[in-house]
N, C-alpha and C positions, 0 to 999 in steps of 0.2 A: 696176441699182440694187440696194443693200444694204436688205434687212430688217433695221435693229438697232433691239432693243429698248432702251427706256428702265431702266435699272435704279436710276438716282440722280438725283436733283436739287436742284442747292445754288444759287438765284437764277438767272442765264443759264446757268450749267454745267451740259450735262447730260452722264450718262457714258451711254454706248451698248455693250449688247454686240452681238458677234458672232462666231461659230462659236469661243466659247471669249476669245476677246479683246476688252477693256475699251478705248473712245476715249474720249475726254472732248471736247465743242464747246462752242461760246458760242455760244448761240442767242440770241435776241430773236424771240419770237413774236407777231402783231400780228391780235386777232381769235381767238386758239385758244389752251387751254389745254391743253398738253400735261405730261404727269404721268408719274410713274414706271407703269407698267407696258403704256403705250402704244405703237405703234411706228414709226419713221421709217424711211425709204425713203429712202437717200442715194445719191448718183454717188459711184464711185469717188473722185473726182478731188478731191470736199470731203474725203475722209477724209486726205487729203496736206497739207490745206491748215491754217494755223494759226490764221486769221482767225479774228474776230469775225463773223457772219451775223445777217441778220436778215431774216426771212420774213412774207408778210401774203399778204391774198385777191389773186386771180391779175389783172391788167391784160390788156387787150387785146394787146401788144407782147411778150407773154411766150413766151422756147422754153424746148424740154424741160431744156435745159442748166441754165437758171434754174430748173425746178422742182425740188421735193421733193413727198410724199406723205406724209401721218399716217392711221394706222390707230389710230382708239379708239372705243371702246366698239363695233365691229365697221361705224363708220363711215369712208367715206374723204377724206380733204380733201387737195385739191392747194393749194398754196400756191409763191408767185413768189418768188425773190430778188429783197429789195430791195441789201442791200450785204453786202458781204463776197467 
């Protein structure tokens, strides 16, 4: 997983950096408020992807595949794919 920070946020678009370069996602957050200067923990394999996501507290049926990770305020929340 990628540590990108949060650097912008225009409604579900957030832009993430890392190591120098800028992504832009659509997220949907459900239950957490994530803010510019927070940070996601993503899988490669979202960073390829174009979709739309959208993430909430974790279900019993949940793999690592479906999760992400926020780090704010020096707390950590895992959270599940719901779609995308």
């Amino acid at each position: 997983m990628k540590k990108m920070k949060v650097v912008k946020k225009e409604g579900y678009d957030y832009t993430l950096e890392f190591e120098g370069k800028e992504y832009i996602k659509n997220i949907e957050f459900y239950d957490v408020d994530v803010e510019v200067g927070d940070y996601i923990f993503l899988n490669d394999n979202m960073l390829n992807e174009k979709n739309m996501f959208t993430y909430g507290p974790v279900k019993k049926d949940a793999t690592i595949e479906d999760a992400i990770k926020i780090v704010k305020d020096d707390k950590e929340i895992i959270l599940q794919r719901y779609y995308g």
